[in-house]
C-alpha positions, 0 to 999 in steps of 0.5 A: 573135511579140512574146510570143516575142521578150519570153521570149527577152530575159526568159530571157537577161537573167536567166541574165546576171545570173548569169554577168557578174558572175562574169566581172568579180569573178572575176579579181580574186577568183583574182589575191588582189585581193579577198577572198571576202566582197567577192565574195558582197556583189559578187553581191548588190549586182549582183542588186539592181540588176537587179532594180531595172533589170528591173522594166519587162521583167517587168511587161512584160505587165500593163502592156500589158494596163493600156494596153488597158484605159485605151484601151478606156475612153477609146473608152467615154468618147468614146462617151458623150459623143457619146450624151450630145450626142444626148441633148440635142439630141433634148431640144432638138428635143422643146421645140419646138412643132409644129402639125401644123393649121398651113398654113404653115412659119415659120423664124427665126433659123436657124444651119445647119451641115455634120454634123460642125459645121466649116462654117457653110452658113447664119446667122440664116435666116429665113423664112415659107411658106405652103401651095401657095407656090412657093419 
């Protein structure tokens, strides 16, 4: 429907530009006010600035499709970052060491936040547990 309605504006502003100005130079051509030449150059000078003015109305749909693209590779971008933000999270979660013969958990200094970071659930936790110890 878009594409229809851009044909529709494209088409008729061309065939304007060819009839408006003949409209305006043409009574002053038949009344003798102005010569012939000054018509012709009229003409000229009206097609060079609809065509300055149509420059947007004919790239119309490159330019849509270059917006689409520049969108698709932000949403890209965006995604590579939270990849690269679970990337090193993971990096961090593999530096820590973890004794598996061990009969005890110990936490310290632990900052617990909501999943998507706006909320702090608790700070500087620490805490020790050992096997069959009631919490």
């Amino acid at each position: 429907m878009w594409n229809r309605n851009l044909g529709f504006f494209r088409n008729s502003y061309n065939y304007l530009a060819l009839v408006v100005p003949i409209l305006i130079v043409a009574p002053l051509f038949m009344n003798g006010k102005m010569p012939f030449g000054v018509v012709t150059q009229t003409l000229g000078a009206f097609a060079q600035v609809l065509g300055a003015v149509s420059i947007v109305a004919d790239n119309f749909e490159g330019l849509s499709s270059y917006l689409a693209g520049i969108q698709r590779l932000g949403i890209l971008w965006d995604d590579l970052d939270d990849f690269d933000a679970e990337k090193d999270r993971s990096a961090r979660e593999s530096e820590s060491q973890l004794d598996k013969t061990s009969s005890r958990v110990k936490l310290d200094h632990l900052t617990v936040l909501t999943p998507d970071g706006t909320k702090l659930l608790a700070k500087d936790l620490s805490f020790e547990l050992g096997l069959n110890q009631a919490v």
